[in-house]
Backbone bond lengths (Angstrom), bond angles and torsions (degrees), N, CA, C in turn:
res aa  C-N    CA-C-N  psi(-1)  N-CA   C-N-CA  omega(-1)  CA-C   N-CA-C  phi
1 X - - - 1.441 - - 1.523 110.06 -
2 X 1.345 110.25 148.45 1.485 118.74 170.42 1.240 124.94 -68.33
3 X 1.347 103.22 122.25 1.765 102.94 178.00 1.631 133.00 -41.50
4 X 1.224 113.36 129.79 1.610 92.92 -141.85 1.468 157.92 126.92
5 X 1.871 85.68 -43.18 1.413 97.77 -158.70 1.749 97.19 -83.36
6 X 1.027 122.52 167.08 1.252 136.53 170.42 1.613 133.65 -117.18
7 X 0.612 144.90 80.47 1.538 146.78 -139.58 1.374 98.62 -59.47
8 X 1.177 138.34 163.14 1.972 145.88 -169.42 1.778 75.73 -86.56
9 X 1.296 85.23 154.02 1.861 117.19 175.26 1.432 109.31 -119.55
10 X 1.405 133.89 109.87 1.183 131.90 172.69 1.590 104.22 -126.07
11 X 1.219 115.05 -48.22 1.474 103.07 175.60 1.533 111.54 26.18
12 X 1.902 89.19 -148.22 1.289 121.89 -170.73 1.791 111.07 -65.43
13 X 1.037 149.87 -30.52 1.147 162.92 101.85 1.212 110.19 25.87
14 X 1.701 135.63 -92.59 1.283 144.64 167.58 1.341 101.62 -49.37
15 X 1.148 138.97 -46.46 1.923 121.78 -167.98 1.405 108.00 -83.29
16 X 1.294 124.87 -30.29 1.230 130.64 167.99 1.555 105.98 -49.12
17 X 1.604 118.16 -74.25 1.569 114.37 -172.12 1.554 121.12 -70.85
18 X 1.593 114.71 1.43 1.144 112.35 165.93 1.379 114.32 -81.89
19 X 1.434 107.63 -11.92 1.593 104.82 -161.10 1.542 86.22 -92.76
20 X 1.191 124.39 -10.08 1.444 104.48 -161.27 1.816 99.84 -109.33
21 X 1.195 105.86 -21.36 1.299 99.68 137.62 1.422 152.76 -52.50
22 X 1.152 103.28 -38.59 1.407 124.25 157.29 1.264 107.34 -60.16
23 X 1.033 138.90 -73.83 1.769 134.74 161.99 1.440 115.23 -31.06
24 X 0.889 122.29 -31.88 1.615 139.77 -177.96 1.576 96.82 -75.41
25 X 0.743 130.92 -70.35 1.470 135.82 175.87 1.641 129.24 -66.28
26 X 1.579 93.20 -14.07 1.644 106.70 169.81 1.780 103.67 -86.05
27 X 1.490 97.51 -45.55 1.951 84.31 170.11 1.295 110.16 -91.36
28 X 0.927 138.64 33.94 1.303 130.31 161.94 1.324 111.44 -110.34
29 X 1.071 132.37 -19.76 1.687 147.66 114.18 1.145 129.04 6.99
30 X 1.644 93.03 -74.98 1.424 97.32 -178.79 1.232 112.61 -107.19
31 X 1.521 145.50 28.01 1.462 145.11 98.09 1.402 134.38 -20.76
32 X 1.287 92.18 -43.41 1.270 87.97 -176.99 1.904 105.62 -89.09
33 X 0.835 85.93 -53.54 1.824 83.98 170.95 1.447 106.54 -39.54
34 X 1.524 124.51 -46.42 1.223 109.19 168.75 1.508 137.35 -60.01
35 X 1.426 101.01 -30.82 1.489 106.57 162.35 1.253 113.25 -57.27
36 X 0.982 145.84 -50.48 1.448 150.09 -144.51 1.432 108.90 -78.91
37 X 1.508 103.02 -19.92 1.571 121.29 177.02 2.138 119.96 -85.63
38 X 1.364 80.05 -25.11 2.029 94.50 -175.40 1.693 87.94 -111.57
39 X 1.936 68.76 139.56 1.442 87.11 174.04 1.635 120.54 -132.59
40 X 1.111 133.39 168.93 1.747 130.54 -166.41 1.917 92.94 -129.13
41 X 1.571 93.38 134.38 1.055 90.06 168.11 1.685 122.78 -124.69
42 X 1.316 134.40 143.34 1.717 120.12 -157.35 1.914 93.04 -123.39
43 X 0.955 116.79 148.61 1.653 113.19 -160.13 2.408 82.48 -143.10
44 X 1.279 88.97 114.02 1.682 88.94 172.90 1.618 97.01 -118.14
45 X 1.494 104.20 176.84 1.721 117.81 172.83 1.655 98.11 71.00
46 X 1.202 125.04 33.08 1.440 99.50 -174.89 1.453 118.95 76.07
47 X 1.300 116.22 31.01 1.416 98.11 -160.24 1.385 154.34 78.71
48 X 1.532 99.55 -1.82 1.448 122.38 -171.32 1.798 112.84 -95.83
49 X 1.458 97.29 1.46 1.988 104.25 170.20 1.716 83.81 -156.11
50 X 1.360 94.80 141.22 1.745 117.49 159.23 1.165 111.41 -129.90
51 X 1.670 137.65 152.91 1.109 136.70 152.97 1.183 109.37 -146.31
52 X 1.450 107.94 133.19 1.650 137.14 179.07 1.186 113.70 -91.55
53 X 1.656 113.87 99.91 1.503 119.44 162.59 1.701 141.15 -86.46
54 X 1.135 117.18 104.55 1.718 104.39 -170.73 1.970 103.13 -47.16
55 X 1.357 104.77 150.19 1.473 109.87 164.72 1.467 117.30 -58.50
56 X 1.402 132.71 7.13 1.366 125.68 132.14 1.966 134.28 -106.86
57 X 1.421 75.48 59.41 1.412 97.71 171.87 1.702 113.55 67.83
58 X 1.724 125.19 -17.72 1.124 129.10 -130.07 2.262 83.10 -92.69
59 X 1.364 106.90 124.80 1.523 110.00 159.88 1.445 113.91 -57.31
60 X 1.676 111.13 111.83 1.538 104.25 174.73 1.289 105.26 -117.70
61 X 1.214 131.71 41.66 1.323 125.36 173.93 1.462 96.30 156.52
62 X 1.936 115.84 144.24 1.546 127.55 -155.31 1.914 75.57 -153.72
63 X 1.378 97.41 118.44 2.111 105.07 176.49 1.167 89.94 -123.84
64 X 1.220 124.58 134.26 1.673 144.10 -176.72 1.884 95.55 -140.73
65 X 1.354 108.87 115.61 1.441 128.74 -171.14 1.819 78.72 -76.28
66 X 1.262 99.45 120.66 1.532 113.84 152.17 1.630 117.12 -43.96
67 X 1.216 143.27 -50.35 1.746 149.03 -171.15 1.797 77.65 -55.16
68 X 1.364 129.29 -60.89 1.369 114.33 -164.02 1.981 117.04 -56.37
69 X 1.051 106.50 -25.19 1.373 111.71 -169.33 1.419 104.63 -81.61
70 X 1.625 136.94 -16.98 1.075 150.27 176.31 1.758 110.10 -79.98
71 X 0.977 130.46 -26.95 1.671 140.36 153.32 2.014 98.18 -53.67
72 X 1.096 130.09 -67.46 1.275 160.37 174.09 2.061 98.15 75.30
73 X 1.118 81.17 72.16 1.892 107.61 -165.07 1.775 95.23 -112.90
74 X 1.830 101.16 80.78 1.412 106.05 -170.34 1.088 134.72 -77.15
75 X 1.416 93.73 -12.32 1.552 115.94 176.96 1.692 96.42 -82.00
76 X 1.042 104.53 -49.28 1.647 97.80 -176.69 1.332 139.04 -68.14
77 X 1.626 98.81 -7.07 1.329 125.42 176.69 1.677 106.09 -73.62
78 X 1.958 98.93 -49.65 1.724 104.61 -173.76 1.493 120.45 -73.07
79 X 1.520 103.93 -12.48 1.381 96.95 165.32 1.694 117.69 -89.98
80 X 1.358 104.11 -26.87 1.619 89.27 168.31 1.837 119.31 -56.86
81 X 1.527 99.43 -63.58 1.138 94.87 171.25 1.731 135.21 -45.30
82 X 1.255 102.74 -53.37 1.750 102.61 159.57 1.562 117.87 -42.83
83 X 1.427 135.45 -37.60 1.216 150.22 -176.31 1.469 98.60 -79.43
84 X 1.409 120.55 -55.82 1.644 103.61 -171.13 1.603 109.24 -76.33
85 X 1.535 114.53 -32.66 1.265 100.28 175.56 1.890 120.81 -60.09
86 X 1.212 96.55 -38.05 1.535 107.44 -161.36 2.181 102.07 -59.84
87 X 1.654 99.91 -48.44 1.481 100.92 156.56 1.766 124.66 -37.89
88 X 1.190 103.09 -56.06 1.201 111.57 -168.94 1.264 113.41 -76.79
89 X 0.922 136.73 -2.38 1.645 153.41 145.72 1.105 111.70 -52.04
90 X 1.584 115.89 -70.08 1.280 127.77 179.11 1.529 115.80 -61.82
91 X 1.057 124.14 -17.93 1.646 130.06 -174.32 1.471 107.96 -96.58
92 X 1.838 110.45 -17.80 1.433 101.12 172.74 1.398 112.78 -107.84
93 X 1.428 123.66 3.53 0.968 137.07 145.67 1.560 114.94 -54.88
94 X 1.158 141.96 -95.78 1.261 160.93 177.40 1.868 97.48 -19.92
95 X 1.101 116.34 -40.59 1.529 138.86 -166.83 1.883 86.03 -85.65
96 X 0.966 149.02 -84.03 1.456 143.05 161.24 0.968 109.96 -11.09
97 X 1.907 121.71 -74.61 1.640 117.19 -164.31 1.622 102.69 -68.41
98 X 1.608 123.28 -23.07 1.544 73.94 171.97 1.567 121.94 -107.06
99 X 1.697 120.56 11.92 0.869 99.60 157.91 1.628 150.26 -80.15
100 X 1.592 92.28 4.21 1.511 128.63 -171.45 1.584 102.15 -109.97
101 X 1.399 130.23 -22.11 1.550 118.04 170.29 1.260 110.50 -58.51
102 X 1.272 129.77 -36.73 1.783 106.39 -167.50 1.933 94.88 -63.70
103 X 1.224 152.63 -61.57 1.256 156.60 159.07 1.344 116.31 -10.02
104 X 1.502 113.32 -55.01 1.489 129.06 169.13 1.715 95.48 -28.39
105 X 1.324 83.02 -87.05 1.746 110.44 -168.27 1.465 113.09 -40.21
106 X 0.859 127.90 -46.96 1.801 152.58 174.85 1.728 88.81 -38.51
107 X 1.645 99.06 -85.40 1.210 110.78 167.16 1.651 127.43 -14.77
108 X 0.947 100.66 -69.16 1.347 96.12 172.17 1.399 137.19 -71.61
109 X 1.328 108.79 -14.00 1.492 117.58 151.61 1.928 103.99 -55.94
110 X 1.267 126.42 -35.51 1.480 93.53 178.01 0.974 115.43 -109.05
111 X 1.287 121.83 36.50 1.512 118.50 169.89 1.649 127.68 110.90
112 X 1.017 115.06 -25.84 1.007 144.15 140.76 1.814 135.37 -17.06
């Protein structure tokens, strides 16, 4: 061997941060499963449209107060609804990134 040379180091080092990767990816797992369980709900018009989003974005429920359907103002209906959904997007968004920032950050400790 060449004077010098150093042989590659993988050892204890590499199995260690794989394992903790592996943990890394086991709760990040079950985050998300937890998201999928919480949900955000955004209520526009006074209350006259709600919509309930699971923390993966998914619409599980659209409430339209009957008194509004008696106007029968359809255009005014699609902008509520467009408005409460579009909130409720954003609220199960925000509800994701932070239950997924501690991971983010993690992440980027390895390079990532």
């Amino acid at each position: 061997m060449a004077k010098g040379y150093r042989a590659p180091s993988g050892g204890k080092g590499q199995g260690n941060m794989m394992a903790q990767i592996a943990k890394l990816q086991e709760q990040m797992a079950q985050a998300q499963a937890e998201l999928a369980d919480e949900h955000v709900t955004e209520t526009v018009g006074g209350g006259a449209v709600s919509v309930t989003m699971s923390g993966k974005q998914e619409c599980v429920a659209v409430v339209i107060d009957p008194g509004l359907l008696e106007d029968a103002d359809a255009e005014m209906l699609q902008d509520l609804v467009l408005t409460a959904v579009n909130k409720a997007l954003d609220s199960s968004r925000e509800l994701s990134d932070e239950k997924m920032a501690p991971f983010t950050s993690m992440l980027g400790g390895f390079g990532f």
